[in-house]
C-alpha positions as CSV (number, residue, x, y, z in Angstrom):
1,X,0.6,16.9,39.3
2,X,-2.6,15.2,40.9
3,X,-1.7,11.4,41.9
4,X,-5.0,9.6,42.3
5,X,-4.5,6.2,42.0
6,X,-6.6,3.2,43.3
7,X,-5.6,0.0,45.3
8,X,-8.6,-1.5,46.6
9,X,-9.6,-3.6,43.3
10,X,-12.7,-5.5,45.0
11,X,-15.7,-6.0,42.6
12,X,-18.4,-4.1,44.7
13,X,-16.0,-1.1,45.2
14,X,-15.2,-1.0,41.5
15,X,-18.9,-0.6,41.0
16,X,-19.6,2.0,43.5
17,X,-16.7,3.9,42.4
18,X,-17.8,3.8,38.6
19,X,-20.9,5.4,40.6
20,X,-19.0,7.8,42.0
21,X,-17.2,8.9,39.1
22,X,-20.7,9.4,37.3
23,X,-21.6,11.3,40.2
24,X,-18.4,13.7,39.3
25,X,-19.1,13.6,35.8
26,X,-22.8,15.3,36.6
27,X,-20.7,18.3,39.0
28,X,-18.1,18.8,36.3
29,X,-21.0,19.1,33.5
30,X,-23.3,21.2,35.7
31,X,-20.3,23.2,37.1
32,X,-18.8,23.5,33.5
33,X,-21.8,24.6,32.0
34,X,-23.1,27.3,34.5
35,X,-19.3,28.6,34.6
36,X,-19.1,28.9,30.9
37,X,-22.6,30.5,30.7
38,X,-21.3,33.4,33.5
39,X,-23.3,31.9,36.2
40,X,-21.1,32.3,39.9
41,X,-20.8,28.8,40.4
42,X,-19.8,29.7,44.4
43,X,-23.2,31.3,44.6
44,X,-25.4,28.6,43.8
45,X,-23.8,25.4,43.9
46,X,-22.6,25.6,47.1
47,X,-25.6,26.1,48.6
48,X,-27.4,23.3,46.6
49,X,-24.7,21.0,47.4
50,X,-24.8,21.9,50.8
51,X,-28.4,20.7,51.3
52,X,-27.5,17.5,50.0
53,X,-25.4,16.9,52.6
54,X,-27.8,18.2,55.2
55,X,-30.2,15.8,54.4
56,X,-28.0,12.7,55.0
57,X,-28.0,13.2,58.3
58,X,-30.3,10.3,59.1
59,X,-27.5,8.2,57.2
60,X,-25.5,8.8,60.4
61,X,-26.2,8.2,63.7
62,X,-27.4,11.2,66.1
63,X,-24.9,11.1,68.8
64,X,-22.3,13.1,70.4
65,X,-19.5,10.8,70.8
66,X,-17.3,11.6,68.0
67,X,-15.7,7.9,68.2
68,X,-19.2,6.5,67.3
69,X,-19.6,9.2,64.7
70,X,-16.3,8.2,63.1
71,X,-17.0,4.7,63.2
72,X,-20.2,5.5,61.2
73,X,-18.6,7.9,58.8
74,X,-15.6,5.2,57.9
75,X,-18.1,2.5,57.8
76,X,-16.2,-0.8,55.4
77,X,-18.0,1.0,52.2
78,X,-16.7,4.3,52.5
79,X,-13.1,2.9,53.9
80,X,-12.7,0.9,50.8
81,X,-14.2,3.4,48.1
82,X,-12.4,6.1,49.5
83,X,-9.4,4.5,50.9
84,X,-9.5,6.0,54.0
85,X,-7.2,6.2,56.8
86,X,-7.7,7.4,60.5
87,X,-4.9,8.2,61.2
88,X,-5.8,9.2,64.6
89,X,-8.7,10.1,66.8
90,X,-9.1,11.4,70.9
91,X,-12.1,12.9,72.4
92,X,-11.8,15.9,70.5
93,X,-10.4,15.9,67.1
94,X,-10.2,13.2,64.5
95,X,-8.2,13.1,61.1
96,X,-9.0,10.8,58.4
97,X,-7.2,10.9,55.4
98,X,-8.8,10.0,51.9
99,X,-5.9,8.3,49.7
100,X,-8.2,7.8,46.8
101,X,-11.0,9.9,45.1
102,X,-13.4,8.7,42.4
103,X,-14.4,12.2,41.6
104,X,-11.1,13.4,41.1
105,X,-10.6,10.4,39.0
106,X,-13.5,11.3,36.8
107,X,-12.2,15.5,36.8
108,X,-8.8,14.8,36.0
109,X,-9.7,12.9,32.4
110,X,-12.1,15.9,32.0
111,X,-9.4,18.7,32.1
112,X,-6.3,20.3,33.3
113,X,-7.2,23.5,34.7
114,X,-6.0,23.2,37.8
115,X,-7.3,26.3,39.5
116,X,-11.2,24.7,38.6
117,X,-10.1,21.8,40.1
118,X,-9.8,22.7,43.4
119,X,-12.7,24.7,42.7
120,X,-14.8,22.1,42.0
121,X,-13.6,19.6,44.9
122,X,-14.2,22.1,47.5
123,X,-17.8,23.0,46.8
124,X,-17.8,19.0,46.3
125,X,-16.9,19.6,50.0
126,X,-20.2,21.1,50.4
127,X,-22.1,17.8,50.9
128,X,-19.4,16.9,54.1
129,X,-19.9,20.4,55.1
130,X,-23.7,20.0,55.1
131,X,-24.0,16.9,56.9
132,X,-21.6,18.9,59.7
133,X,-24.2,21.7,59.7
134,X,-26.4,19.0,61.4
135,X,-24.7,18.6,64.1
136,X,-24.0,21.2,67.0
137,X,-21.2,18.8,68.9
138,X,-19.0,18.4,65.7
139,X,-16.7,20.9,63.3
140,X,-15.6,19.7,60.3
141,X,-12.6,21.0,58.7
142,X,-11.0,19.9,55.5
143,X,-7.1,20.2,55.0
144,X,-5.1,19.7,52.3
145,X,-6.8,18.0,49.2
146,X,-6.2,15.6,45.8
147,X,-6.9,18.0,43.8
148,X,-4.0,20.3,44.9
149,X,-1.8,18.1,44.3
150,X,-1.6,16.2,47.4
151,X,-1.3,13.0,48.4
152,X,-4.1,12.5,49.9
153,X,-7.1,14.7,51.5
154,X,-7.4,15.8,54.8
155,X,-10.5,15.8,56.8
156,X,-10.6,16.6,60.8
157,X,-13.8,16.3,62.8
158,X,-13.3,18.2,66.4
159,X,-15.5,17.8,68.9
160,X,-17.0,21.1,70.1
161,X,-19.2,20.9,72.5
């Protein structure tokens, strides 16, 4: 059973979350649709969604100190809408954990297929995994995840060069 459940109530996050749901409305639709239709959603979507991360990049600042990327990443917006959590960062590995996730909000009131779920959040994943793709000092990894029934979701950024 997915538990997704908000704390941060401040007006602005409220807003951006609504956002954010909307934004996992338009995957689950597009996803849906294509699935339904026969298309192989890994095929395409991932690499679309991929690109949208890689052009964030200039979002983020172009270093190679992963405790300034972090600090950009986590910024007081993404903290809050996300709920984040670092729980603990050295030179070369960080984990943040996500205990909230307005997509998976927005997915779990569209169905309960589990399997496309997960499906769905990882090649969500895509756009993380793109903006990582930008940079040669940093590896993202995602562990365990909302929409298998975690907690939370699990993201570690190691340093690599």
């Amino acid at each position: 059973m997915i538990k997704n459940l908000p704390s941060v109530d401040d007006e602005l996050i409220v807003k951006l979350r609504k956002a954010n749901e909307n934004r996992g409305l338009w995957y689950y639709y597009l996803l849906k649709t294509a699935k339904d239709k026969g298309y192989n959603i890994e095929e395409f979507a991932r690499k679309a969604i991929r690109k949208v991360g890689q052009a964030r990049k200039g979002q983020y600042p172009d270093t190679d100190d992963l405790k300034v990327f972090v600090e950009a990443f986590m910024d007081d917006i993404n903290k809050n809408l996300f709920e984040m959590e670092l729980i603990y960062i050295n030179d070369k590995e960080a984990k943040i954990e996500f205990h909230y996730c307005p997509m998976t909000g927005m997915w779990t009131k569209l169905t309960e297929d589990q399997k496309f779920l997960e499906q769905i959040c990882d090649i969500a994943m895509d756009v993380d995994r793109g903006l990582f793709d930008e940079y040669d000092c940093f590896d993202f990894v995602l562990g365990k995840t909302i929409c298998e029934g975690n907690d939370t979701c699990e993201l570690y950024i190691k340093k690599v060069k």
